[in-house]
ROZA-109245 format. One record per residue (C-alpha): x, y negated, z negated. Coordinates in steps of 0.25 Angstrom, whole numbers, padded with zeros to 4 digits, always signed. Last residue first. Layout:
// ROZA-109245
XYZ...
// end
This chain:
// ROZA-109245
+0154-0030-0016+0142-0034-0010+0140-0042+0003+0127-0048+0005+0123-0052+0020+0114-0059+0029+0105-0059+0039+0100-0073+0042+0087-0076+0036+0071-0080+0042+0069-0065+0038+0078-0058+0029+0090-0052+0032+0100-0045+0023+0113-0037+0025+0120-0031+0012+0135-0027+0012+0142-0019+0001+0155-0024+0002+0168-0015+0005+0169-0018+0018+0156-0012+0022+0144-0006+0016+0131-0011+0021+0116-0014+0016+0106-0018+0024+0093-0027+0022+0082-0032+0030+0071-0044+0030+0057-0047+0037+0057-0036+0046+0044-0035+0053+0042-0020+0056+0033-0013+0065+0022-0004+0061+0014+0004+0071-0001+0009+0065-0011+0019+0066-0002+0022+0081-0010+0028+0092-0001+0041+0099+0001+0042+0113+0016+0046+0110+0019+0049+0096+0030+0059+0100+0042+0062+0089+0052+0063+0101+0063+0056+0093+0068+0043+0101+0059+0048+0115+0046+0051+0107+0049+0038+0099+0051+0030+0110+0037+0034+0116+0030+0034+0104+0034+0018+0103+0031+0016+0118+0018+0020+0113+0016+0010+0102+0022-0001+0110+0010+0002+0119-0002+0006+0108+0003-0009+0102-0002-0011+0087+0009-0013+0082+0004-0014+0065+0015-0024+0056+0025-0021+0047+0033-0030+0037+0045-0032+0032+0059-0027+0026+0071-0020+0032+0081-0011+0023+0096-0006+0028+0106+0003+0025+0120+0005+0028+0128+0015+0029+0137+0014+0020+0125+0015+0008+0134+0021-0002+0121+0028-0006+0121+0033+0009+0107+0039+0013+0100+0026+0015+0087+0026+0024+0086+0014+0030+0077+0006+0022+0062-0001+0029+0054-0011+0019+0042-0013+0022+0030-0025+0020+0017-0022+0030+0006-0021+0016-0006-0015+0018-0002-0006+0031+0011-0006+0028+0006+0003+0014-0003+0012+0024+0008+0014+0034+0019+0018+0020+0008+0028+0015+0006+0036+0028-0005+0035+0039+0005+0036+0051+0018+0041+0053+0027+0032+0057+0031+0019+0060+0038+0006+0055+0043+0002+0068+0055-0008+0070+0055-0016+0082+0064-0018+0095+0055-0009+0104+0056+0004+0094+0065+0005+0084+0058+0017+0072+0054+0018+0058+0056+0030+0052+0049+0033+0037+0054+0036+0025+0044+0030+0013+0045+0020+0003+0033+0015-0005+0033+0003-0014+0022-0001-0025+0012-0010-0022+0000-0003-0025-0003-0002-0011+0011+0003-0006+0022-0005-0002+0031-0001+0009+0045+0003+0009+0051+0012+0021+0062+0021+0020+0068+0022+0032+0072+0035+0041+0077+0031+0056+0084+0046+0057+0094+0040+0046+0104+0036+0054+0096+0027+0064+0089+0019+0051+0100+0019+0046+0108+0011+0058+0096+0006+0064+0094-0003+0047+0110-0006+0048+0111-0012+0062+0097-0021+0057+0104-0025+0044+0116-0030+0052+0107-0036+0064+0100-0044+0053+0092-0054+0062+0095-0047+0077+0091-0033+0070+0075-0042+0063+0074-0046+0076+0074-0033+0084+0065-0027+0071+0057-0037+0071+0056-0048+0062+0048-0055+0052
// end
C-alpha cells in the first residue's frame, strides 16, 4: 500500500488529475464503503492534504466511519460534473487505517483553521483515517482519444487509449 506522496510519484498523471477535481470541486468526493450487509454505500465527503498524506476525515459517528470501522476498503471519486468528462476525473482504491497521534492531530486543526477557518483546534479525534492507496484510475479527453490512466500497486502506471 501507499501513501498519498507515494502513491503521486507512482501514477503522477492520475495523482495531477484526482488535486485537480478534487481542488475544483471545493475538495468533494464520493466515498464507497461497504455496509454490514454487504451492500455498497456512497456518500460525499471532503477529504483533505495534510503532511504528504490523504485523510479520510470528517464528521464523526456517521455511517461511512462505522462501515471503515468493520471493514478499512474505500474507493474515493472526484466529483464529476462534466458528462463529456473533459475534465478529467479520477478514482483511488484502499484501505484506511486509525492515527492515533494527538500531535499530528493538532497540527492537523491547525491547517485547517488557516486553509478554511473551520476550528477544530484542541479537539480529541474518535478516529483519524488515512489512506492506503493500493490502485487508482483517471480518465482524460485529449487528441481525439478517450484516455484512461491506471495503477495498481507492485505495477507501472499505465494507459488505455479509447478511440
Amino acid at each position: 500500500m501507499a501513501t498519498w506522496k507515494e502513491f503521486a510519484r507512482q501514477a503522477p498523471r492520475i495523482a495531477e488529475t484526482f488535486v485537480r477535481r478534487h481542488t475544483r470541486t471545493g475538495n468533494l468526493c464520493m466515498l464507497a464503503t461497504v455496509r454490514a450487509d454487504g451492500s455498497p454505500r456512497i456518500s460525499p465527503m471532503e477529504p483533505r492534504f495534510f503532511e504528504d498524506e490523504l485523510w479520510v476525515v470528517g464528521m464523526p459517528n456517521t455511517t461511512k466511519y462505522a462501515d471503515l470501522a468493520r471493514d478499512p476498503r474505500f474507493c474515493l471519486h472526484t466529483a464529476t460534473v462534466d458528462t463529456n468528462v473533459e475534465d478529467g476525473d479520477a478514482k483511488l482504491f484502499g484501505q484506511v487505517h486509525d492515527v492515533r497521534d494527538e500531535d499530528m492531530h493538532q497540527r492537523f486543526a491547525a491547517d485547517l483553521f488557516e486553509k478554511i477557518g473551520f476550528d477544530l483546534r484542541g479537539r480529541e479525534f474518535d478516529v483519524f483515517y488515512a489512506a492506503d492507496i493500493t490502485g487508482g484510475s483517471s480518465v482524460r479527453v485529449g487528441d481525439g482519444h478517450f484516455n484512461i490512466y491506471v495503477w495498481k500497486e507492485g505495477e507501472e502506471e499505465r494507459v488505455v487509449r479509447k478511440h
